[in-house]
KOLMAR-846117 format. One record per residue: x, y, z of N, C-alpha, C in turn. Coordinates in steps of 0.2 Angstrom, whole numbers, plus 5000, padded with zeros to 4 digits. Example, Ala and Ser with C-alpha at 12.3 -4.5 7.8 and 13.67 -1.06 7.14 Angstrom:
((5066, 4972, 5039), (5062, 4978, 5039), (5066, 4984, 5039));
((5064, 4989, 5035), (5068, 4995, 5036), (5064, 5000, 5039));
end
This chain:
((5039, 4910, 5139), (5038, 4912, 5132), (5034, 4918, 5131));
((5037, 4922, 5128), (5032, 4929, 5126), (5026, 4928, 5121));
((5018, 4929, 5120), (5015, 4929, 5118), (5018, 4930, 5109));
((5014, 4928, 5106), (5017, 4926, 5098), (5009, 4926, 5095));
((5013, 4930, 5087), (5003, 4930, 5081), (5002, 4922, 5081));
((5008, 4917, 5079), (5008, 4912, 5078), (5006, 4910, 5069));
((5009, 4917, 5067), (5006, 4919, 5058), (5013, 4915, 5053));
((5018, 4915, 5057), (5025, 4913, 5053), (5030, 4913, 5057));
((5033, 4908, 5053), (5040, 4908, 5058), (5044, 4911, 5056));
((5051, 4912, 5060), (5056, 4915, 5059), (5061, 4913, 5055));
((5062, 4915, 5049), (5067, 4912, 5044), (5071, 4918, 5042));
((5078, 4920, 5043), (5082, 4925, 5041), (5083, 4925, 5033));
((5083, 4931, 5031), (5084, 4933, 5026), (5090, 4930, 5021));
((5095, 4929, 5026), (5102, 4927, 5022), (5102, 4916, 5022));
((5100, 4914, 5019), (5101, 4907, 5017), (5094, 4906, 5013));
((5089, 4907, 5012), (5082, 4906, 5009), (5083, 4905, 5002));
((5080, 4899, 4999), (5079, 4896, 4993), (5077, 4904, 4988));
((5082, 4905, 4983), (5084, 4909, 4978), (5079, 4907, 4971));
((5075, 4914, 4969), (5074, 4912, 4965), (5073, 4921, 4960));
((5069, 4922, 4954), (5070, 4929, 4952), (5064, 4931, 4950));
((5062, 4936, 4949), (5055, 4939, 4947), (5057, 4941, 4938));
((5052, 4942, 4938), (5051, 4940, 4926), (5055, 4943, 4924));
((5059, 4941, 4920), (5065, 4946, 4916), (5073, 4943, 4922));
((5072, 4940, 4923), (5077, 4938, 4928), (5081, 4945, 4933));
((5075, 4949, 4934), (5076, 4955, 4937), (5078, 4952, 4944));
((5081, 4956, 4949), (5080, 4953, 4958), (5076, 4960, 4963));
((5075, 4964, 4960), (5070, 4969, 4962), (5065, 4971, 4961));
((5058, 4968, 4963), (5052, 4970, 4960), (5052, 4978, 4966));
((5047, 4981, 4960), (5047, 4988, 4964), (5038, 4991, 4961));
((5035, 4993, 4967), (5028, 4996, 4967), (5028, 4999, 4970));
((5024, 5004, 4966), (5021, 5013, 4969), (5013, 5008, 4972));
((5011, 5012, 4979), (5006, 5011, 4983), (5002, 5017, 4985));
((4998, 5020, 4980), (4995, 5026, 4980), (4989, 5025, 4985));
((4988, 5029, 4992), (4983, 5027, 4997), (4978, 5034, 4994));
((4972, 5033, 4989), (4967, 5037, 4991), (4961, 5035, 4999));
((4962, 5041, 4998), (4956, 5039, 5007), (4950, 5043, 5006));
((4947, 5042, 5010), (4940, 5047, 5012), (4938, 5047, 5018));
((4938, 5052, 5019), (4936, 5052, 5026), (4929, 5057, 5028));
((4925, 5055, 5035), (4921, 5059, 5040), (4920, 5066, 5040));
((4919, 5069, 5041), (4918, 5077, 5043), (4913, 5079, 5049));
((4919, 5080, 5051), (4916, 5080, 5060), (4914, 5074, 5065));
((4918, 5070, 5063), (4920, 5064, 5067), (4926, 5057, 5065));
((4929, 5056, 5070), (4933, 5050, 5067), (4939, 5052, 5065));
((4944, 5047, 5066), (4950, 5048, 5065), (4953, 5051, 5058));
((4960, 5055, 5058), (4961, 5057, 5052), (4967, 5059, 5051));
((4975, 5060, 5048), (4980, 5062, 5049), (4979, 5070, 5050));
((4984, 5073, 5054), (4984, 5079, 5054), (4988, 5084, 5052));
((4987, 5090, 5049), (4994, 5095, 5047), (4995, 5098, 5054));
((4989, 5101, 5058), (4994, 5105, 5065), (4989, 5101, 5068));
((4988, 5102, 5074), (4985, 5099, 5081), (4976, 5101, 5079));
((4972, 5095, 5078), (4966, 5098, 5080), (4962, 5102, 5084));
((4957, 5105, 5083), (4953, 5109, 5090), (4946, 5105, 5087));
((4939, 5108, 5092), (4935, 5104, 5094), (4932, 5103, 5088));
((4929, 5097, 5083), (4926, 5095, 5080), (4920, 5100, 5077));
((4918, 5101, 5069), (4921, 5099, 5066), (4927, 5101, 5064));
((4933, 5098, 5064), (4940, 5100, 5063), (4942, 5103, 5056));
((4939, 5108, 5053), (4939, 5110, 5047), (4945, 5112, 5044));
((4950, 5112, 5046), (4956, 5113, 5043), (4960, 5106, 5043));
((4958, 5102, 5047), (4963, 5095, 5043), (4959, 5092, 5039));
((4951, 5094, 5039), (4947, 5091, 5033), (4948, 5091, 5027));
((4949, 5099, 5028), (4949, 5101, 5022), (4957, 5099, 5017));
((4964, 5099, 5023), (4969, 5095, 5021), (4967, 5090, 5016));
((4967, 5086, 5021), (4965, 5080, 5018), (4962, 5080, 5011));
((4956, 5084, 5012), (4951, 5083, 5005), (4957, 5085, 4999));
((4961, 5089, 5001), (4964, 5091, 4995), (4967, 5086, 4991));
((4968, 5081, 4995), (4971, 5075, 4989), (4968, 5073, 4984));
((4962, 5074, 4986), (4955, 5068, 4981), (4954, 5074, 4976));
((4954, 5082, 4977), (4953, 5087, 4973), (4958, 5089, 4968));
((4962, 5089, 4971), (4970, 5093, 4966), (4977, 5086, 4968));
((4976, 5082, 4973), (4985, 5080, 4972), (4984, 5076, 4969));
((4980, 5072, 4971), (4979, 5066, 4967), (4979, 5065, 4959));
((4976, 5071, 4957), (4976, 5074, 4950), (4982, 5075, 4948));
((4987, 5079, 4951), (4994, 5079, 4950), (5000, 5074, 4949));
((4999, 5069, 4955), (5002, 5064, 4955), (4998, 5059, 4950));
((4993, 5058, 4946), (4992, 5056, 4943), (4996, 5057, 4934));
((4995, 5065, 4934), (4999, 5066, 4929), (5007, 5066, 4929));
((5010, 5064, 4936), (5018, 5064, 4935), (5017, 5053, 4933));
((5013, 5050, 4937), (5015, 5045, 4935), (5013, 5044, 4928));
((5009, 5047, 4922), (5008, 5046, 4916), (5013, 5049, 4912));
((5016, 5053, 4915), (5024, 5057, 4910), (5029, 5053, 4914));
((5031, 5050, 4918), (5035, 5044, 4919), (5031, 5035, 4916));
((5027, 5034, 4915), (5026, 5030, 4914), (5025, 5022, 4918));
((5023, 5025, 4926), (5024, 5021, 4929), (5018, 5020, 4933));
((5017, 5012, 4934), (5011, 5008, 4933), (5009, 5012, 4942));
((5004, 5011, 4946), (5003, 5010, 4954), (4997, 5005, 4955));
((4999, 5004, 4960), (4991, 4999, 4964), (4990, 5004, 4968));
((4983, 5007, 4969), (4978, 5011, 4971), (4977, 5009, 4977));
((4977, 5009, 4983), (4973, 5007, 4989), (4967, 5013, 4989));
((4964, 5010, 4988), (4956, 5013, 4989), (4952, 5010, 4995));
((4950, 5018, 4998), (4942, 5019, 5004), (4939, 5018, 4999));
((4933, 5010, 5001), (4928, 5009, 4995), (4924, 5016, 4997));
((4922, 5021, 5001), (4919, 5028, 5000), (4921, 5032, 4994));
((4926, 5031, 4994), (4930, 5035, 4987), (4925, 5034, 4982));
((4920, 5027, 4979), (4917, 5028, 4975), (4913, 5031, 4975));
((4909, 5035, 4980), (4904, 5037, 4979), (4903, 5047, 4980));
((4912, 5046, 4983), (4913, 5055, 4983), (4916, 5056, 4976));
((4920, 5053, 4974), (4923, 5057, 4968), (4926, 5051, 4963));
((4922, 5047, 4961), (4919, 5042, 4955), (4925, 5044, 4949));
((4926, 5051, 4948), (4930, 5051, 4940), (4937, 5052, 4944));
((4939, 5050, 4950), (4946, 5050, 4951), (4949, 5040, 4949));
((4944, 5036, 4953), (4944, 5032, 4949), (4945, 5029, 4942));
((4940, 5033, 4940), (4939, 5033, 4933), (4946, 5031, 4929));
((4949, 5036, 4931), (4956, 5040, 4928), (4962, 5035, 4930));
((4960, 5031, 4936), (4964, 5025, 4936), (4963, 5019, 4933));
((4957, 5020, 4933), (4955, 5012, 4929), (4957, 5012, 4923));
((4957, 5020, 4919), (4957, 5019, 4911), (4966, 5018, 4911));
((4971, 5018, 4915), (4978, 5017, 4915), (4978, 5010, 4917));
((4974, 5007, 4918), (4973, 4998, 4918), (4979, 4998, 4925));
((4977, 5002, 4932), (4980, 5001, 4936), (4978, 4997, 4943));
((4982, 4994, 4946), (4978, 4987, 4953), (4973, 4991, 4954));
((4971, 4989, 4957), (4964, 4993, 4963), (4966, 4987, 4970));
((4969, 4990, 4975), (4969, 4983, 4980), (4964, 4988, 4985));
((4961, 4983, 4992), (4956, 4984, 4995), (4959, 4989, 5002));
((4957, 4994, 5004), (4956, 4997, 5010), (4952, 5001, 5014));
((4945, 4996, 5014), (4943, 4998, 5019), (4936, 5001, 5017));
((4932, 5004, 5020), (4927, 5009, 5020), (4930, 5015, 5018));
((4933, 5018, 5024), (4936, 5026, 5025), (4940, 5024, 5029));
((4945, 5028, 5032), (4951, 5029, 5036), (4949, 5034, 5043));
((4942, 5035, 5043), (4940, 5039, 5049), (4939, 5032, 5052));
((4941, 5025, 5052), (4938, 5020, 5056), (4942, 5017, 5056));
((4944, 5013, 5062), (4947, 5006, 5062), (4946, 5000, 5061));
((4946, 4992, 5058), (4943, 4988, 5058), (4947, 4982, 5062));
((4951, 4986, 5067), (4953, 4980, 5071), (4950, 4982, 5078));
((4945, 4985, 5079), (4944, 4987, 5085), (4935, 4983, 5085));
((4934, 4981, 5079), (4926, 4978, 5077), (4926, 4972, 5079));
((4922, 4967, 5081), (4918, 4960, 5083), (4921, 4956, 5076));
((4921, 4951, 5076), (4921, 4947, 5071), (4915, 4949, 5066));
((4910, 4948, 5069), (4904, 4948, 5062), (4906, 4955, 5059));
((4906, 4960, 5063), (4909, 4967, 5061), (4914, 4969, 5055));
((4919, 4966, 5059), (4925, 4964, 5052), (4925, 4961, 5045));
((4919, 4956, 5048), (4917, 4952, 5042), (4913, 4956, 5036));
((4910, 4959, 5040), (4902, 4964, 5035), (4910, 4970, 5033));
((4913, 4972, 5036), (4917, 4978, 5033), (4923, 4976, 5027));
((4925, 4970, 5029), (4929, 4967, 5023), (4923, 4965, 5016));
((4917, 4962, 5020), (4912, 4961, 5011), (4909, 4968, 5010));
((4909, 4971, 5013), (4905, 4980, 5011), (4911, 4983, 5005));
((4916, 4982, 5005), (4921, 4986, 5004), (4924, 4982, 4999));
((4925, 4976, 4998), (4923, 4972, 4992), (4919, 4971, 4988));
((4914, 4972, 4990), (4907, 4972, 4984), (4907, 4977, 4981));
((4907, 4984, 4983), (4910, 4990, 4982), (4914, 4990, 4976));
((4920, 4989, 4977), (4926, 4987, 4973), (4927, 4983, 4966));
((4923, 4979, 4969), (4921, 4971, 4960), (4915, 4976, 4960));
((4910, 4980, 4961), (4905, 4981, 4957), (4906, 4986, 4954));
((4912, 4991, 4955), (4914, 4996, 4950), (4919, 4994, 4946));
((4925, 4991, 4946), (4932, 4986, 4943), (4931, 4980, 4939));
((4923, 4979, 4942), (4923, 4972, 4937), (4927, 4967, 4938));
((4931, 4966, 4943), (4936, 4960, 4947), (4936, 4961, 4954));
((4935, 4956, 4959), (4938, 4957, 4965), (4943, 4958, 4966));
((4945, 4965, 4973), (4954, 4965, 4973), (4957, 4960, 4976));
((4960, 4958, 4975), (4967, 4952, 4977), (4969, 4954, 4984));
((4972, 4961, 4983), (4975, 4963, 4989), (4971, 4967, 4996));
((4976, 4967, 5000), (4971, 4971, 5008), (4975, 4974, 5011));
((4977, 4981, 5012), (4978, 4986, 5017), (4973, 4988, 5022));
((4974, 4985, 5028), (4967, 4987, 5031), (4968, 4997, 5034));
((4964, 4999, 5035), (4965, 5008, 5038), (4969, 5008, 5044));
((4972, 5011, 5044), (4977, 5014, 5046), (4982, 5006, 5050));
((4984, 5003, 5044), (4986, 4998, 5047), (4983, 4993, 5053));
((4977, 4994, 5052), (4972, 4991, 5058), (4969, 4983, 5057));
((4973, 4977, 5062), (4970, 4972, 5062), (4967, 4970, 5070));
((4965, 4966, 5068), (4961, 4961, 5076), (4964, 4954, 5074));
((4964, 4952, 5079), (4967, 4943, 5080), (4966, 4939, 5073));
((4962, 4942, 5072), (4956, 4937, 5066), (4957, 4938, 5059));
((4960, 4945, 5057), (4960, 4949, 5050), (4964, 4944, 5045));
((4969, 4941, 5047), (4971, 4939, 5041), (4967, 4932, 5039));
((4965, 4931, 5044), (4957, 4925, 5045), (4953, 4926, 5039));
((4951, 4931, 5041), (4944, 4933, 5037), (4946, 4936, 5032));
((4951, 4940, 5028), (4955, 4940, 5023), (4954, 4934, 5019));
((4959, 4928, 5020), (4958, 4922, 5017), (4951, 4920, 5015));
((4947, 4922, 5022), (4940, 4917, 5020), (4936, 4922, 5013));
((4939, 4926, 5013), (4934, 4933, 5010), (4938, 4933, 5003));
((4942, 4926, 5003), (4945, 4926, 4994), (4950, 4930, 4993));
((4954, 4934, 4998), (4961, 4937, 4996), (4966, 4934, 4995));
((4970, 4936, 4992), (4976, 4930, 4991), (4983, 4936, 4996));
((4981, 4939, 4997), (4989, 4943, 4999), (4986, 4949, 5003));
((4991, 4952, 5009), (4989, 4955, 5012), (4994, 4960, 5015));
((4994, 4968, 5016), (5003, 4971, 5014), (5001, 4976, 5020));
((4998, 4972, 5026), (4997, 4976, 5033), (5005, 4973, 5038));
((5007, 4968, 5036), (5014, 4967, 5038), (5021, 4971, 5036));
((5024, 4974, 5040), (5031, 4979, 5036), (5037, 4972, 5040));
((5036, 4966, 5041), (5042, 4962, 5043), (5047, 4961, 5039));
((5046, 4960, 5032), (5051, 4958, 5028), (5051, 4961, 5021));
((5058, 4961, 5018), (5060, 4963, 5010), (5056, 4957, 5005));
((5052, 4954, 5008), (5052, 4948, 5001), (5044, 4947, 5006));
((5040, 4942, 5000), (5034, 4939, 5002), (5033, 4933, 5005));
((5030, 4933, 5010), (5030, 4925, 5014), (5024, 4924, 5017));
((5024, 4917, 5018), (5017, 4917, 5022), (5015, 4917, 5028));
((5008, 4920, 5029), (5005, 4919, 5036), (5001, 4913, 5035));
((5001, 4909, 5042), (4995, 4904, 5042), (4989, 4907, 5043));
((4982, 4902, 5044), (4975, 4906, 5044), (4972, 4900, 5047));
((4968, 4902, 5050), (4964, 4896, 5051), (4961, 4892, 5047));
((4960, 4892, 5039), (4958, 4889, 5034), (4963, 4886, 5027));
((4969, 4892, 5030), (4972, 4889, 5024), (4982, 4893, 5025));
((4981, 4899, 5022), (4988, 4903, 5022), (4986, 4909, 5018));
((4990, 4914, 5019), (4987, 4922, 5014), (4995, 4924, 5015));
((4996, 4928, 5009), (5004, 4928, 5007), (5005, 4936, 5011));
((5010, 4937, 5016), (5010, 4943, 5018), (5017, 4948, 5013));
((5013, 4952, 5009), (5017, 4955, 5005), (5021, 4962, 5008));
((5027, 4964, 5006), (5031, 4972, 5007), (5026, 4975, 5009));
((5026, 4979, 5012), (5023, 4986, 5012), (5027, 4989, 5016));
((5029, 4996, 5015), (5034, 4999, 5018), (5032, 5005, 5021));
((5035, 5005, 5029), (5033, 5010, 5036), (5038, 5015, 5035));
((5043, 5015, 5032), (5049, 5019, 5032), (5049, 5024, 5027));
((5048, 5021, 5019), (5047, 5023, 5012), (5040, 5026, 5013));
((5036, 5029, 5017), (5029, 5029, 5017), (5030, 5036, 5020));
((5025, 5042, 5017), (5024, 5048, 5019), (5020, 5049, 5027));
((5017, 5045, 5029), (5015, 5048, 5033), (5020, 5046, 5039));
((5023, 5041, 5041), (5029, 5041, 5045), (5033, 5046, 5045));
((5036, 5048, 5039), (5039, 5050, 5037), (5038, 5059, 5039));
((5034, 5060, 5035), (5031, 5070, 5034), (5025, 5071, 5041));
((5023, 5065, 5042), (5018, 5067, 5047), (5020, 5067, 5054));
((5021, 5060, 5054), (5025, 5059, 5062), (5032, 5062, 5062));
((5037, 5061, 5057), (5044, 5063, 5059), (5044, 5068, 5058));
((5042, 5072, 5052), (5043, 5080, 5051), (5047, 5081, 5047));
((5049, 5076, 5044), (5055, 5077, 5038), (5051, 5080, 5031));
((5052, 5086, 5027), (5050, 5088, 5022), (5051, 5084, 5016));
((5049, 5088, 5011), (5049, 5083, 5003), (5055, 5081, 5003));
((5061, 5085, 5001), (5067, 5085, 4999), (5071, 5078, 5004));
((5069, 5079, 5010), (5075, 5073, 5012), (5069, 5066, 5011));
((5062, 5065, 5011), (5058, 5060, 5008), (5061, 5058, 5002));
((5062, 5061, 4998), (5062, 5061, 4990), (5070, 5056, 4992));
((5077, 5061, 4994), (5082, 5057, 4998), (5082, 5051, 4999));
((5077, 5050, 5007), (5075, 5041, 5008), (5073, 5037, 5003));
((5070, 5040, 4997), (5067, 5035, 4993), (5072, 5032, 4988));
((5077, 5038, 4985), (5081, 5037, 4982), (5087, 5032, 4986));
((5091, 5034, 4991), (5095, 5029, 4996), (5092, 5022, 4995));
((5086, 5022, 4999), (5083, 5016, 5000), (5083, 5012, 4992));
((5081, 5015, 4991), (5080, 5010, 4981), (5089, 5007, 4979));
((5093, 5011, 4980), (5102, 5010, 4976), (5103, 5005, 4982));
((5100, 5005, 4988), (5105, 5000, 4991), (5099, 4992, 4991));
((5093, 4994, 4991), (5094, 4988, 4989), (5092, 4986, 4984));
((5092, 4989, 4977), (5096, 4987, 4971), (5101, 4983, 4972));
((5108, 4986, 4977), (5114, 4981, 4979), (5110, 4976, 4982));
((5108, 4976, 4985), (5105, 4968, 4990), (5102, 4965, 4989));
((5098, 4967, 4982), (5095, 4961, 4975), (5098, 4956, 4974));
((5107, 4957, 4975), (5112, 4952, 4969), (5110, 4948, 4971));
((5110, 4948, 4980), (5109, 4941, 4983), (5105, 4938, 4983));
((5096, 4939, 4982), (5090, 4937, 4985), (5086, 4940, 4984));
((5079, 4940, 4979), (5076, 4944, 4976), (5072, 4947, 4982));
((5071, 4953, 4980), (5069, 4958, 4987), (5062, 4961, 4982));
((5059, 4964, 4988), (5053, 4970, 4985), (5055, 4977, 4989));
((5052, 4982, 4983), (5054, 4988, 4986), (5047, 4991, 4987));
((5045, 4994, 4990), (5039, 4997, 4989), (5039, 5005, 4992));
((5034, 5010, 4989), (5035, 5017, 4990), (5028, 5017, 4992));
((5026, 5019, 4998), (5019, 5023, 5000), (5018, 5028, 5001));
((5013, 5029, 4997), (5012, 5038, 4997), (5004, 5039, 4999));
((5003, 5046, 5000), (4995, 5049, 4999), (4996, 5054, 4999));
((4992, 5056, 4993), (4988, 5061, 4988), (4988, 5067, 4994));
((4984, 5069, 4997), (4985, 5074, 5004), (4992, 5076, 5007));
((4997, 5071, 5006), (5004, 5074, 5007), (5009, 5075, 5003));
((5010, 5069, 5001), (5016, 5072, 4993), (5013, 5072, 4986));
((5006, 5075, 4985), (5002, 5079, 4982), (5002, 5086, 4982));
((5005, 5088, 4988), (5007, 5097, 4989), (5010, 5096, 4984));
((5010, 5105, 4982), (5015, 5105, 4976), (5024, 5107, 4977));
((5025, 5107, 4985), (5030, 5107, 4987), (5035, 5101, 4988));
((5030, 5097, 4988), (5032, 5090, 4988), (5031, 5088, 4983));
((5028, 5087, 4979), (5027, 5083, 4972), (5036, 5085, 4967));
((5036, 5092, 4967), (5042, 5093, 4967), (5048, 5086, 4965));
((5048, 5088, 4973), (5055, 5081, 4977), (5052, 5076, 4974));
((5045, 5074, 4975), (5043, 5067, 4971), (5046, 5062, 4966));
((5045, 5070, 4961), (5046, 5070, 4956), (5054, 5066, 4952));
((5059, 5069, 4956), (5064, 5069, 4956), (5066, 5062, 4958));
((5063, 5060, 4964), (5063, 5053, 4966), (5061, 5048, 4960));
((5055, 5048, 4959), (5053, 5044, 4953), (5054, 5045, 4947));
((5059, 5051, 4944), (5063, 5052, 4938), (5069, 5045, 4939));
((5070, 5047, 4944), (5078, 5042, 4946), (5076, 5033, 4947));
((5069, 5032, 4947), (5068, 5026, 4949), (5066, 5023, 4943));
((5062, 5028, 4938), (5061, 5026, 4930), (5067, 5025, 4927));
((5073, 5028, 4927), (5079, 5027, 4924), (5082, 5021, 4924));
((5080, 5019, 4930), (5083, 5013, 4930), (5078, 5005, 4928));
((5073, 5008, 4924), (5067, 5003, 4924), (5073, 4997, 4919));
((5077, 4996, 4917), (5080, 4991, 4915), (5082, 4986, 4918));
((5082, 4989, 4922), (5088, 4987, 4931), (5082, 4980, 4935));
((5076, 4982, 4934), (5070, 4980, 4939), (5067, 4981, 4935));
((5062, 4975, 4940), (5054, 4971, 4939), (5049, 4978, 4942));
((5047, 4984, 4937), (5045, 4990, 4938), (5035, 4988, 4939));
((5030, 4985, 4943), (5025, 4984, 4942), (5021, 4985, 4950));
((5014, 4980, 4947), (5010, 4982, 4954), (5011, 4977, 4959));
((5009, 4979, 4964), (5009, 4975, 4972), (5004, 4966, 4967));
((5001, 4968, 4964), (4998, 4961, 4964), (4999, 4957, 4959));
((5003, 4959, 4956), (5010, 4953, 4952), (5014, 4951, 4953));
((5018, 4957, 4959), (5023, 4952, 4962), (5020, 4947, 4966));
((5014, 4948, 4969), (5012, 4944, 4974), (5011, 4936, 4969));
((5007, 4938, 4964), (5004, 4932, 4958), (5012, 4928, 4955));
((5016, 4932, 4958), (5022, 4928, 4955), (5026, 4923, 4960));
((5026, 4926, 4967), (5028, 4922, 4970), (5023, 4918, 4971));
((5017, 4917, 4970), (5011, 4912, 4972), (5013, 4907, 4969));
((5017, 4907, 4962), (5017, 4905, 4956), (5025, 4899, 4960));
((5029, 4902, 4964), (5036, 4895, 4966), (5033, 4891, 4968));
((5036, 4886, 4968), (5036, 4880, 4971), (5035, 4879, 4979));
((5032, 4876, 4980), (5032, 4874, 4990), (5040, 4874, 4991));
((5038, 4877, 4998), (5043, 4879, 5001), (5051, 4885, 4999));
((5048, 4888, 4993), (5053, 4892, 4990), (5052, 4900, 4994));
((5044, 4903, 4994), (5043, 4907, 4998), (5041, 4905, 5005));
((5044, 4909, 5009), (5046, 4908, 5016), (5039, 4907, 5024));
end
């Protein structure tokens, strides 16, 4: 037998107990806007060309530009669309640039948890480590939101054996570091279950513009494909769709562009779908009956 998480089993898509998200829609759909903060002159970081030796001022300063100008952009395409997003925030974010926040708050938008910063991994930590890094990063979050966040993307998709452990222990109810399935299902934990919700490796800019090389226009493309077909493959089985972005890449204004166009096409059909945030679908599925979600 090949090593196994031992987090869930394997239950195929095609036969699973049917049910529908509010409105008797079958496709919940959320925007997943990753603000980060990152280091300067140390620590991990996405890149536009290959870095040289430290401080790496040119992908710093990339990157900074999302929290300075894209973000501010794509804020304002999602307020002339009218369309809701869950914020994944570097709890640092609150202390570099406070009124980027702000500006989310006042649209009454998720805040789910990620992290300190994204110059660091938290799967590579001790347990105690992890632990102090999941409650630093939470306190953070309820001390400016006035709520703890529900949800958890850890930085750079980073767990250790234990994450969804300490998740649970730490009051999260859902966790969107697994890309295995169209629909929410649960992970066991050592003390209970934590609902592993969508998050999507495909629909996501950095796979995408970073690692693939694919530009706005064919991104824009994926998002739209991806959304009409499984639209179709809602009839059968309520699915989620999810779009991952950040502000440092389809924040550019050559990207925002195609963006744009994408999410013109995904508003129009807001009749069609359950258009809302990662932590309502999640609050919805919490809400069936045992053994309905998987």
């Amino acid at each position: 037998m090949l090593p196994t998480h031992g987090r869930y089993e394997y239950v195929p898509i095609i036969g699973r107990p049917n049910y529908c998200w509010p409105g008797e829609k079958r496709l919940a759909v959320y925007i997943a806007l990753n603000l980060e903060h990152f280091a300067f002159g140390e620590g991990l970081g996405a890149e536009l060309a290959p870095g040289g030796p430290q401080p790496d001022v040119l992908n710093y300063a990339w990157r900074d530009y999302g929290n300075r100008v894209g973000a501010w952009r794509m804020l304002e395409l999602f307020e002339e669309l009218k369309l809701p997003v869950s914020v994944l925030v570097n709890s640092e974010i609150y202390g570099y640039c406070p009124q980027l926040m702000d500006a989310f708050r006042a649209r009454g938008d998720e805040v789910v948890g990620h992290g300190r910063t994204n110059a660091e991994r938290q799967g590579v930590l001790d347990e105690a480590a992890e632990r102090a890094l999941i409650a630093e990063a939470t306190t953070i979050i309820e001390r400016h939101e006035g709520r703890r966040p529900q949800g958890w993307l850890g930085p750079w998709i980073s767990e250790s054996r234990l994450t969804p452990d300490l998740l649970q222990e730490a009051g999260y109810r859902y966790v969107l570091d697994w890309c295995a399935d169209d629909q929410p299902i649960w992970m066991k934990t050592r003390q209970g279950r934590i609902l592993a919700m969508p998050y999507p490796q495909e629909i996501n800019d950095i796979p995408a513009i970073v690692a693939r090389k694919v530009e706005g226009d064919v991104f824009a493309d994926m998002i739209v494909d991806a959304f009409e077909e499984m639209l179709r493959q809602s009839e059968n089985q309520p699915l989620v769709f999810g779009i991952a972005l950040h502000a440092y890449i389809v924040g550019q204004p050559h990207r925002l562009r195609h963006l744009r166009r994408a999410l013109s096409h995904i508003a129009s059909r807001r009749d069609d779908i359950w258009l809302t945030h990662a932590g309502a679908i999640a609050a919805h599925a919490l809400e069936q009956p045992e053994g309905v979600v998987p």
